[in-house]
MARBA-3410 file (N, C-alpha, C, O; in Angstrom, 1 decimal):
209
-3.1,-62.5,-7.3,-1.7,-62.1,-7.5,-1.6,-60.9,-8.4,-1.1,-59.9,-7.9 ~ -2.0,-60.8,-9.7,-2.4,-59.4,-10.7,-3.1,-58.9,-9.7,-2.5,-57.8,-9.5 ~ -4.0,-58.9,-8.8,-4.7,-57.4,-7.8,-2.9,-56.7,-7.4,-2.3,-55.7,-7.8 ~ -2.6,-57.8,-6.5,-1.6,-57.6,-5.6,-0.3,-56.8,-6.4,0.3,-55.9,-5.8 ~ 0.0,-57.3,-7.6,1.0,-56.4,-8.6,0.8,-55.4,-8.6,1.6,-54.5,-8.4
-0.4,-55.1,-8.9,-1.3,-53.6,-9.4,-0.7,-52.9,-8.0,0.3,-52.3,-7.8 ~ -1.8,-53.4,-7.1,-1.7,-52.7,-5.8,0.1,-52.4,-5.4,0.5,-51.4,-4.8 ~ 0.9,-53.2,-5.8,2.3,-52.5,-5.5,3.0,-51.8,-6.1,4.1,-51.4,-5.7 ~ 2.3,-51.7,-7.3,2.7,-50.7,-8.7,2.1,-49.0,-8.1,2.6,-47.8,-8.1 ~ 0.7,-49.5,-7.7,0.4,-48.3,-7.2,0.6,-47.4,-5.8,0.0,-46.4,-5.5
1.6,-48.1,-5.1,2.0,-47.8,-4.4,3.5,-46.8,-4.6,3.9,-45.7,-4.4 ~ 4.1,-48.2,-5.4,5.2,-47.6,-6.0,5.0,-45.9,-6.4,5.6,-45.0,-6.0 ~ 4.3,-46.0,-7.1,3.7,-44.4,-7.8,3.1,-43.9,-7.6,2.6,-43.2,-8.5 ~ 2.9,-44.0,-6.2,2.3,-42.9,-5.2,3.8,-42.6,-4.5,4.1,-41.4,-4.5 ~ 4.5,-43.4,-4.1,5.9,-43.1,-3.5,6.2,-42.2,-4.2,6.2,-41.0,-3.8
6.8,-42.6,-5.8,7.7,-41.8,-6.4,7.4,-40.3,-6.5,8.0,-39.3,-6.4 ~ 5.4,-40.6,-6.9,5.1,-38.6,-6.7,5.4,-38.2,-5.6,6.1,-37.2,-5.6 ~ 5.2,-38.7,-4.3,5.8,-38.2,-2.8,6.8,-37.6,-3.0,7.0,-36.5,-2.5 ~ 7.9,-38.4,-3.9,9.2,-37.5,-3.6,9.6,-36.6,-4.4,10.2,-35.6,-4.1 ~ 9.0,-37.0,-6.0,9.0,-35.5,-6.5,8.7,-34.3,-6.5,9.2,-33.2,-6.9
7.5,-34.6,-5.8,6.8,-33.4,-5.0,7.6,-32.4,-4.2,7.7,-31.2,-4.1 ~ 8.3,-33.9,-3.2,9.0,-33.4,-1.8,10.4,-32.6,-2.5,11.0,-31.6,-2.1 ~ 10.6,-33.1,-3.3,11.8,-32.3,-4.1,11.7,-31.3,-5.1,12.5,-30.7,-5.7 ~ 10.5,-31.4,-5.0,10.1,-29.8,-5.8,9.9,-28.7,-5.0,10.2,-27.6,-5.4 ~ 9.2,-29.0,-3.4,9.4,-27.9,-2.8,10.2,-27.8,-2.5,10.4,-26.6,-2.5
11.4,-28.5,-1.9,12.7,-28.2,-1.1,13.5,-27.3,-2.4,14.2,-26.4,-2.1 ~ 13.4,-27.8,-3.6,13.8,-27.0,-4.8,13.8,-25.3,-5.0,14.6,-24.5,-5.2 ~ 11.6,-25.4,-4.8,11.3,-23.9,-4.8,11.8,-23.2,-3.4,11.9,-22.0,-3.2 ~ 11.9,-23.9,-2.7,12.2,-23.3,-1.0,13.8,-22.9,-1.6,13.0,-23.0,-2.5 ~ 14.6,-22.7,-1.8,15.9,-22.9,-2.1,16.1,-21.9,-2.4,17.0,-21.1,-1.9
14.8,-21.4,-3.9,15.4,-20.7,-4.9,14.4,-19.1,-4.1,15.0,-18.1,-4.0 ~ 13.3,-19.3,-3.8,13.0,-18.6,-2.9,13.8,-17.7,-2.0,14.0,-16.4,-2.0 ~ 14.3,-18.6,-1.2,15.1,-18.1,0.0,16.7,-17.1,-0.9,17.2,-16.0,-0.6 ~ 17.0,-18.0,-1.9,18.2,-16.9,-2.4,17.2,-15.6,-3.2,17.3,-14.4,-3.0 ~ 16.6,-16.0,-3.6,15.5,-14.4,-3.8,15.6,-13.7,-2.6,16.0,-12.6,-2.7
15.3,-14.0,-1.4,15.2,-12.6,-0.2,16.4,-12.5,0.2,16.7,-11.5,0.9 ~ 17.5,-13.5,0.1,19.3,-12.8,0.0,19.2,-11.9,-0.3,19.1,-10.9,0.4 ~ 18.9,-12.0,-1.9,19.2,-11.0,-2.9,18.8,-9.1,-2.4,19.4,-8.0,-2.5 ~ 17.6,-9.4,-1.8,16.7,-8.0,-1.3,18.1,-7.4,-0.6,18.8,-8.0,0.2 ~ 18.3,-6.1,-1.2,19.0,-5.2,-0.5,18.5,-4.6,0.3,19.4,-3.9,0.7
17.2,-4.2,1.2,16.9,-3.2,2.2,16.3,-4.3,3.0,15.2,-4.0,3.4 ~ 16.6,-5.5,3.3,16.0,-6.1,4.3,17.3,-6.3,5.2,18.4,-6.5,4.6 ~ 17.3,-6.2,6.7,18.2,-6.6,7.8,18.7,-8.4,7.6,18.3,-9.1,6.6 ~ 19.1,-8.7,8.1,19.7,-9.9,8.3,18.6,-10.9,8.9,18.3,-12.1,8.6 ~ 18.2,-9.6,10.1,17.5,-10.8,11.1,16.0,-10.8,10.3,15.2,-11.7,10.6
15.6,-9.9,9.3,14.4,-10.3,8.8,14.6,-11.3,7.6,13.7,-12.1,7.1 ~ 15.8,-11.0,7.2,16.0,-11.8,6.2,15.6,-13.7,6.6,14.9,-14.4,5.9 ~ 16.2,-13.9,7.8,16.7,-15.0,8.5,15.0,-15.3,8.9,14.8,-16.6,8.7 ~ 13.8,-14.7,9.2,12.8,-14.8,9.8,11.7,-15.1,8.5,10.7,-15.7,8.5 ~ 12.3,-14.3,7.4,11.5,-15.0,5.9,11.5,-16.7,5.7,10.8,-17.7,5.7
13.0,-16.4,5.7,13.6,-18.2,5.5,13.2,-19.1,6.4,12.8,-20.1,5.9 ~ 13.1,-19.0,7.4,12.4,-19.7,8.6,10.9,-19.8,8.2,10.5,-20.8,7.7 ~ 10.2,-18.9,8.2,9.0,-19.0,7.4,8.7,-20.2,6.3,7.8,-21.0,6.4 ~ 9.6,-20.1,5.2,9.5,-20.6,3.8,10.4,-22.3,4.5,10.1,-23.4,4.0 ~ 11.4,-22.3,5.5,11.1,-23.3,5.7,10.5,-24.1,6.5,10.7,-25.4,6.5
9.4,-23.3,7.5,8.1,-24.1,8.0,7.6,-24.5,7.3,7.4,-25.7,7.3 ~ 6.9,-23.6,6.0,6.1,-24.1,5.1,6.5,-25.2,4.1,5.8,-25.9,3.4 ~ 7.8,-25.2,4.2,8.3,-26.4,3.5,8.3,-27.9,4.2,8.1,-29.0,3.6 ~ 8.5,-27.6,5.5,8.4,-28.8,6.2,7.5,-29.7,6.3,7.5,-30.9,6.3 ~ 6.0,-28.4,6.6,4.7,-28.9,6.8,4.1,-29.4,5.8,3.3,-30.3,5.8
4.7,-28.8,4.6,3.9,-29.7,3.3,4.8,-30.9,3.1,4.1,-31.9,2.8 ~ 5.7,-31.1,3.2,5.8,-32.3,3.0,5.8,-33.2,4.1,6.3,-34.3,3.7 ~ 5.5,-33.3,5.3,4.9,-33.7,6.5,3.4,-34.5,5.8,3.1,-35.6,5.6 ~ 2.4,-33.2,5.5,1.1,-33.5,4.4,1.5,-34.8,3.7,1.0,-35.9,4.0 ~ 2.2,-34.5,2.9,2.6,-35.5,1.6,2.7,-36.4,2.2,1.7,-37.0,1.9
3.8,-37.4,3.4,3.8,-38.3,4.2,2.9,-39.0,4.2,2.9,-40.2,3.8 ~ 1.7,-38.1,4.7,0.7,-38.3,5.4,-0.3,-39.3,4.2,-1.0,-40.2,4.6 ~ -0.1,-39.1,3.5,-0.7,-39.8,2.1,-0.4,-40.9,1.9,0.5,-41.1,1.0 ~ -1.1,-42.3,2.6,-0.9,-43.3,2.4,-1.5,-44.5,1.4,-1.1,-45.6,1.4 ~ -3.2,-43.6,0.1,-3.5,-44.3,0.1,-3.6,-43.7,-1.4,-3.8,-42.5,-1.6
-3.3,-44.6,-2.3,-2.9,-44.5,-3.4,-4.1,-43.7,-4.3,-3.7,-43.1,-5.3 ~ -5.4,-43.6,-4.1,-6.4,-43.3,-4.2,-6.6,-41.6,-3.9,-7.3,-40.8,-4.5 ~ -5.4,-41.4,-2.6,-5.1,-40.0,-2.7,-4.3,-39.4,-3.3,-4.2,-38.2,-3.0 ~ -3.8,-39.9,-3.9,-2.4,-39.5,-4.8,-2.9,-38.1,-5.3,-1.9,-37.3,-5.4 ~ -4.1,-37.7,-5.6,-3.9,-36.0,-6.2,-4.0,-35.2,-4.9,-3.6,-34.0,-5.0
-4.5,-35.7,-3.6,-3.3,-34.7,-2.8,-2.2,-34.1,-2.3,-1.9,-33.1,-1.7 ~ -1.5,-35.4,-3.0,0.0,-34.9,-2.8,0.7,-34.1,-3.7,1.7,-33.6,-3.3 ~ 0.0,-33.8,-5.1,0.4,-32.2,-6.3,-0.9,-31.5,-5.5,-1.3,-31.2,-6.6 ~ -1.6,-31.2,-4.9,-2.6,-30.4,-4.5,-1.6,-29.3,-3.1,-1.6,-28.1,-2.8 ~ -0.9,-30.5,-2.4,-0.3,-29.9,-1.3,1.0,-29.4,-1.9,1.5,-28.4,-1.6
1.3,-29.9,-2.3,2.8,-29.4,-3.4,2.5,-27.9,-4.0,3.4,-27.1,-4.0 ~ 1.5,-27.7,-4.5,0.9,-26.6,-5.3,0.7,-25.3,-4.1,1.1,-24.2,-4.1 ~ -0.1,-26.1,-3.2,-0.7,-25.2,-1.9,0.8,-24.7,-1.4,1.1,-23.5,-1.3 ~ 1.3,-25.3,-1.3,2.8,-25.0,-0.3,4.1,-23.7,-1.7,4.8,-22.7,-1.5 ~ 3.8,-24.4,-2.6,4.5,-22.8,-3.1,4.0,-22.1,-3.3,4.7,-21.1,-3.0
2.8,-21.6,-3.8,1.9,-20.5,-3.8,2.9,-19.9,-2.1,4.0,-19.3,-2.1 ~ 2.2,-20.2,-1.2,2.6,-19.9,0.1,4.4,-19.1,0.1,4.8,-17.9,0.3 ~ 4.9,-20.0,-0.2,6.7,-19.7,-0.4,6.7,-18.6,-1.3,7.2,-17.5,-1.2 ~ 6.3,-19.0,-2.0,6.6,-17.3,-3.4,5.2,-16.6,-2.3,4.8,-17.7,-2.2 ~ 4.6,-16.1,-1.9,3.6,-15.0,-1.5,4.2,-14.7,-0.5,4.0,-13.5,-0.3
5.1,-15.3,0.3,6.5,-14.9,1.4,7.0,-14.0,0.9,7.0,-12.8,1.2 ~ 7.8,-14.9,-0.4,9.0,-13.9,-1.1,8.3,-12.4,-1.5,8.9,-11.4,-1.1 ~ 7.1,-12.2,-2.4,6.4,-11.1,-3.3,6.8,-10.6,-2.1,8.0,-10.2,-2.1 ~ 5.7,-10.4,-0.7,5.2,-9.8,-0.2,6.8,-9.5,0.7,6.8,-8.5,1.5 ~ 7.9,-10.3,0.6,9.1,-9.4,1.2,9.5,-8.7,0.1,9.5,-7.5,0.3
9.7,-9.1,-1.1,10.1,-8.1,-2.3,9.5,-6.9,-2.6,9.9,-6.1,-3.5 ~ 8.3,-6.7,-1.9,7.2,-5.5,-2.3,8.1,-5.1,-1.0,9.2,-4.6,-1.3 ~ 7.7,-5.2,0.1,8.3,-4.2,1.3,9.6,-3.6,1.4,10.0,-2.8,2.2 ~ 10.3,-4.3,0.5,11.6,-4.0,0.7,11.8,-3.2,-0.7,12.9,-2.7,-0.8 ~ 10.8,-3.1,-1.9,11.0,-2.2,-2.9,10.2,-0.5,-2.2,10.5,0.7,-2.3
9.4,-1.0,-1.8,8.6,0.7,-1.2,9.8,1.3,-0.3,10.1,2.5,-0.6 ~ 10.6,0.7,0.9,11.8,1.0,1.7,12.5,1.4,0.9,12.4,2.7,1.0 ~ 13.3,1.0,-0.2,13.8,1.5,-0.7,13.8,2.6,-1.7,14.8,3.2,-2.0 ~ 12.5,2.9,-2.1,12.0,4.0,-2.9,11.7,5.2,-2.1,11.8,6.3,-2.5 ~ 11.2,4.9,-0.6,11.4,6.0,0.1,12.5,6.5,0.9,12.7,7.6,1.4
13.3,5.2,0.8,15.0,6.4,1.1,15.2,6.6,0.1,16.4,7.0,0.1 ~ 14.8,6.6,-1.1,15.6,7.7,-2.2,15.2,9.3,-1.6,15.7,10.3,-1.2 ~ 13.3,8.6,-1.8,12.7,10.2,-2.1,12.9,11.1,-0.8,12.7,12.4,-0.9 ~ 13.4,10.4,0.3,14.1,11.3,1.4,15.7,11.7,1.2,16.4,12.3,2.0 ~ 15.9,11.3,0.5,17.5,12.0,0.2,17.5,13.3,-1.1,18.2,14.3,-1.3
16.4,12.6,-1.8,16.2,13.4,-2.8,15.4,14.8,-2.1,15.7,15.9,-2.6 ~ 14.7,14.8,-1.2,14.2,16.0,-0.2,14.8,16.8,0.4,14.6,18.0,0.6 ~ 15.9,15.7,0.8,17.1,16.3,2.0,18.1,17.7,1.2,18.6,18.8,1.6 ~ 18.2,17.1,0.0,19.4,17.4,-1.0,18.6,18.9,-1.7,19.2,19.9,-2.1 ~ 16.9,18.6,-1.6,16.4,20.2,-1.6,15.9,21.2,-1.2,15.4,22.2,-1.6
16.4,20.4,0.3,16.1,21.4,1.4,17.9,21.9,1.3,18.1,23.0,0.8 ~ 18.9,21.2,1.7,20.2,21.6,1.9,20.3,22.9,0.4,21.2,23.8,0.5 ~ 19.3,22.9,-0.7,20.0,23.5,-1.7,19.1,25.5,-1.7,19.2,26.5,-2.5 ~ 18.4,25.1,-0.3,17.9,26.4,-0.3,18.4,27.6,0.2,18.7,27.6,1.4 ~ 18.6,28.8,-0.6,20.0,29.4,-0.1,19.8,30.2,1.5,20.7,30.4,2.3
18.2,30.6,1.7,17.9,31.4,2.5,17.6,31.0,3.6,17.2,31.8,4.4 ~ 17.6,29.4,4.1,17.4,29.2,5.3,19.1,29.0,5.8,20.1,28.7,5.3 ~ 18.7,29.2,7.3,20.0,28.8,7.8,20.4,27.3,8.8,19.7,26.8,9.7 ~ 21.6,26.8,8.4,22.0,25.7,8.8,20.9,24.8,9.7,20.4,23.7,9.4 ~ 20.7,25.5,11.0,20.3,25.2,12.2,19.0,24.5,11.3,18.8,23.2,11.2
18.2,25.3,10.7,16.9,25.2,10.0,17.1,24.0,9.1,16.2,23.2,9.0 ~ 18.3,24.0,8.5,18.0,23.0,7.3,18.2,21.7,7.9,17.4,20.9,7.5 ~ 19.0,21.3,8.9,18.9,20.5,9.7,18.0,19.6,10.8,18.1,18.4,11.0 ~ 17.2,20.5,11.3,16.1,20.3,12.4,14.8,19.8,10.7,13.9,19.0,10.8 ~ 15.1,20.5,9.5,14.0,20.2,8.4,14.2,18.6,7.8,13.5,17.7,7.5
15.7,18.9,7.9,16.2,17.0,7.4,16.0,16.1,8.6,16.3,14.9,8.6 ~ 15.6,16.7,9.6,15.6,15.2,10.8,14.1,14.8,10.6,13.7,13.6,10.9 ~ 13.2,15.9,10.0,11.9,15.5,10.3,11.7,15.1,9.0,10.8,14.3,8.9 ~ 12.4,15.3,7.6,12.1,13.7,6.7,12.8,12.2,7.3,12.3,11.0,7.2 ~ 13.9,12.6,8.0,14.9,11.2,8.3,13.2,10.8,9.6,12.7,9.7,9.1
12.9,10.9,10.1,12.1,10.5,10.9,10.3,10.3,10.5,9.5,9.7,11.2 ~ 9.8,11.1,9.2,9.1,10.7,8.1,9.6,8.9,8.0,9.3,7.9,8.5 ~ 10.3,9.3,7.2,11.0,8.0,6.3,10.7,7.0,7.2,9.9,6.1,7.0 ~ 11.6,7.1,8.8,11.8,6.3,9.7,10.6,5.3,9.9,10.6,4.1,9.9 ~ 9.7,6.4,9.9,7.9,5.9,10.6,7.5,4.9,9.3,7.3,3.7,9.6
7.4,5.3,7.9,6.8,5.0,7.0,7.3,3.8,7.1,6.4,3.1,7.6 ~ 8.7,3.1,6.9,9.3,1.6,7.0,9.2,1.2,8.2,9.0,0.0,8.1 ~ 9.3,1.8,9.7,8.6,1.1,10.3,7.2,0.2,10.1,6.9,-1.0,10.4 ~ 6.5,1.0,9.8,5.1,0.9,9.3,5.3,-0.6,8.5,4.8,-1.6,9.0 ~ 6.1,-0.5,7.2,5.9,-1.1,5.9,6.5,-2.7,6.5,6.1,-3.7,6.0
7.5,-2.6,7.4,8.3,-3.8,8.3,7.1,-4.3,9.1,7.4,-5.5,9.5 ~ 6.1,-4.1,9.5,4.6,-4.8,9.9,4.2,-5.9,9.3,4.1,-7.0,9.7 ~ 4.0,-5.3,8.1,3.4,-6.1,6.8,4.1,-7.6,6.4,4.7,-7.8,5.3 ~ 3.9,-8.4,7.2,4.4,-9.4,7.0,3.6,-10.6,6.4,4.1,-11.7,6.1 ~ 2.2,-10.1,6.3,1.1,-11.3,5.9,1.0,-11.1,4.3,0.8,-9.9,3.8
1.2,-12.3,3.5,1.0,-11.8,2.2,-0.7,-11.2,1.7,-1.0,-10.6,0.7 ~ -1.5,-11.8,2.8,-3.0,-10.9,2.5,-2.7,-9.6,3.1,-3.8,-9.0,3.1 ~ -1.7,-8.9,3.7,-1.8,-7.7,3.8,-1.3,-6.9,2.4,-1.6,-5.7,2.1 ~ -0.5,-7.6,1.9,0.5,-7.4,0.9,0.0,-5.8,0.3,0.7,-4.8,0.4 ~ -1.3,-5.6,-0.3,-2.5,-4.4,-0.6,-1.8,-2.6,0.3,-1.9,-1.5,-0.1
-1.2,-3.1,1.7,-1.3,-2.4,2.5,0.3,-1.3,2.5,0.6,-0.2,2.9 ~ 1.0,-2.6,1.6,2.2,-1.8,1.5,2.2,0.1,0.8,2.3,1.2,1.3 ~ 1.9,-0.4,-0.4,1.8,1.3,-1.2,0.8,2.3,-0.2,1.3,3.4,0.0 ~ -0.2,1.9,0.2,-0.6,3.2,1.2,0.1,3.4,2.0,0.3,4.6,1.9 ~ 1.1,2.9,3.2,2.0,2.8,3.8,3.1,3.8,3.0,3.0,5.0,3.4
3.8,3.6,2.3,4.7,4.1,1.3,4.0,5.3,0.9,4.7,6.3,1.2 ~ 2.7,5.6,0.3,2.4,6.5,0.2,2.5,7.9,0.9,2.7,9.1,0.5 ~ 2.1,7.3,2.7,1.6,8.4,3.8,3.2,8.9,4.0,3.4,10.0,4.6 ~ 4.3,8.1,3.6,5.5,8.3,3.7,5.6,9.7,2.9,5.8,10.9,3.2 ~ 5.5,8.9,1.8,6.4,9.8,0.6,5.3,11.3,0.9,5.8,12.4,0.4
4.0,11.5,1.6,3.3,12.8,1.7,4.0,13.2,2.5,4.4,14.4,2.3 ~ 4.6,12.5,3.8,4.9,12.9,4.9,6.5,14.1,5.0,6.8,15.0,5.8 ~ 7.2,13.5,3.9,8.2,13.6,3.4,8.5,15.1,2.4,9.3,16.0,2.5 ~ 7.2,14.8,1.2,7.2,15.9,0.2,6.6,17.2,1.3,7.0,18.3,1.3 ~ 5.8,16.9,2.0,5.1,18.1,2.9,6.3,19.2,4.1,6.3,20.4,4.4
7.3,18.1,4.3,8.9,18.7,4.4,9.2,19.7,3.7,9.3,20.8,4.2 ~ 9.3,19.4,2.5,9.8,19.6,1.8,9.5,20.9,1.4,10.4,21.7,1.2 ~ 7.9,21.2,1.2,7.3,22.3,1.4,7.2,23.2,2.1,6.8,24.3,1.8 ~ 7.6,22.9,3.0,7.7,23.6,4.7,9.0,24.2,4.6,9.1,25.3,5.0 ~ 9.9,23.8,4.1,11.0,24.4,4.0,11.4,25.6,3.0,12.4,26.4,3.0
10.3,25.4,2.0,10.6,26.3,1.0,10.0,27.4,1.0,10.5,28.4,0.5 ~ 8.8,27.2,1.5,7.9,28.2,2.4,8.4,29.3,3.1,8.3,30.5,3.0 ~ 9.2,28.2,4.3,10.1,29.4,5.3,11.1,29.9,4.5,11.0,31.2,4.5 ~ 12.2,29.5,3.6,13.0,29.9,2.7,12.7,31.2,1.4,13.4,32.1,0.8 ~ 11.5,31.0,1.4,10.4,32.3,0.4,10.7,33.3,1.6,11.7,34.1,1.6
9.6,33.1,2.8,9.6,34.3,4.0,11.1,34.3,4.5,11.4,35.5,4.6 ~ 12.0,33.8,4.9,13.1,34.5,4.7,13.3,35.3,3.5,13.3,36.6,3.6 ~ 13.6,34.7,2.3,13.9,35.8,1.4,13.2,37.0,0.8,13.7,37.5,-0.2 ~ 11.9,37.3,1.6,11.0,38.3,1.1,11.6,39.4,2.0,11.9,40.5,1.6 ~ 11.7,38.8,3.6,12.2,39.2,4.7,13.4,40.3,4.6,13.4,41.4,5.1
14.5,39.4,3.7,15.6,39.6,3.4,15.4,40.9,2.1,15.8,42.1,2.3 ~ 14.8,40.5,1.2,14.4,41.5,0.3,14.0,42.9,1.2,14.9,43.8,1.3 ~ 13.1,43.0,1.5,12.6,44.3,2.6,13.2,44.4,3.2,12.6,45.1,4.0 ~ 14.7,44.1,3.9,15.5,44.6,4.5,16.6,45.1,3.3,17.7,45.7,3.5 ~ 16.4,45.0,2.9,17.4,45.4,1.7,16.9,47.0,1.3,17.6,48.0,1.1
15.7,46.9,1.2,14.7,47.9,0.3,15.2,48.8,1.3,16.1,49.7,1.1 ~ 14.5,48.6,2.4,14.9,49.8,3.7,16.1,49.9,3.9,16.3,50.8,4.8 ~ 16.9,49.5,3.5,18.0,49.9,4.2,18.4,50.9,2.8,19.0,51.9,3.3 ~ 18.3,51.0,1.6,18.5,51.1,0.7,17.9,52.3,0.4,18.4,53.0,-0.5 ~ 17.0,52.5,1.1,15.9,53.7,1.1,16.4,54.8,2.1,16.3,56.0,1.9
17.3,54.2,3.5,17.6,55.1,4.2,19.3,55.5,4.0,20.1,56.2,4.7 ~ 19.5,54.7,2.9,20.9,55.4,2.2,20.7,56.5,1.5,21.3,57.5,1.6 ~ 19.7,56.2,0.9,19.3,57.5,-0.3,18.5,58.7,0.2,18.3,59.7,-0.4 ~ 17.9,58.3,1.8,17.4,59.6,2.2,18.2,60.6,2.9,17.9,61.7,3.2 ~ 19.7,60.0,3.3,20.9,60.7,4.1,21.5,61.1,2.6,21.7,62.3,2.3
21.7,60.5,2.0,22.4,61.3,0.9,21.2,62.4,0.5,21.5,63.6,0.8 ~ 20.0,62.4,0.0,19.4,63.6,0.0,19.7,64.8,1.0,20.1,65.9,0.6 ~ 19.6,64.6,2.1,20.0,65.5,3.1,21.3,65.9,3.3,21.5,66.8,4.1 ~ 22.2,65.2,2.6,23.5,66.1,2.7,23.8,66.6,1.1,24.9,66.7,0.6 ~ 22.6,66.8,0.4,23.0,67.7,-0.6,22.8,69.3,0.0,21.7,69.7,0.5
23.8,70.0,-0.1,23.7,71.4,0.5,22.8,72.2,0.0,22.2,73.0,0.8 ~ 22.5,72.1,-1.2,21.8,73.7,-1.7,19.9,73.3,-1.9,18.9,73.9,-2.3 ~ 20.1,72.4,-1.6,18.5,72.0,-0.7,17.9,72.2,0.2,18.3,71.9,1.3 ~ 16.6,72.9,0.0,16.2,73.6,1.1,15.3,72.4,1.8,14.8,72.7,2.9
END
């Protein structure tokens, strides 16, 4: 009868860790999931496909925990508890990193755009056809960075973001480049023209032979 007490005591408290467990992940799953709300450059429908994620992972660990019938395993059920948020937050990081590089490189494409638009010597047509090819830089680079969904890729984001922001600054260059050779262009047309003012007025001085 004392075996049999024990044995229902330890049952009992294998149960109760079951559910604290199971309510600690549904807890971190929760707080998680309002973390990638929060993300301002993620879409809706990626938003929705995190959370789906964080709640498979929620489900299946505590499916695990279930699974744990024998009092003796009781430290699997904080082992799977532990395993399963690690997982949930390495969701969230690895959406919070992709969605911080997106958003750092639409700055640094507006910040491009804004110094190409401020160059006086190219014209419209030019500055425009120069801003499609950062808007389409940019485009590629978050496409790219929207891949990265495995938290072991996670590494891959900043090179990604990187080939962007080269892709982008190299615009940027290109524009200022042509903007110089226009205005050198511009210069030497000035010079000559400037030269063949001053060589007609020599020639209508009269008493010059």
């Amino acid at each position: 009868q004392i075996a049999d007490t024990r044995k229902t005591a330890e049952a009992k408290d294998l149960s109760n860790a079951m559910d604290k467990a199971k309510d600690e992940i549904a807890k971190k799953a929760e707080e998680e999931k309002k973390a990638i709300d929060a993300l301002p450059d993620l879409t809706e429908e990626e938003k929705d496909e995190l959370k789906k994620e964080i709640d498979d992972a929620s489900k299946a660990a505590k499916a695990a925990i279930d699974a744990v019938t024998d009092p003796a395993e009781k430290s699997r059920v904080e082992e799977t508890k532990n395993n399963s948020s690690n997982t949930i937050v390495d969701a969230r990081k690895t959406a919070d990193a992709r969605d911080k590089a997106k958003n750092e490189i639409t700055k640094k494409a507006e910040e491009e755009k804004l110094a190409i638009d401020a160059l006086p010597d190219l014209t419209e047509e030019e500055k425009n056809k120069l801003k499609q090819e950062v808007d389409d830089a940019s485009k590629a680079a978050k496409d790219t960075i929207d891949t990265i969904t495995d938290p072991e890729q996670k590494g891959q984001i900043a090179p990604a973001k990187e080939t962007g922001d080269n892709q982008i600054a190299d615009t940027r260059k290109t524009a200022e480049a042509k903007d110089l050779s226009h205005a050198k262009d511009k210069a030497k047309n000035e010079i000559t023209k400037k030269a063949e003012e001053e060589k007609k007025a020599i020639d209508a001085l009269p008493d010059l032979t």
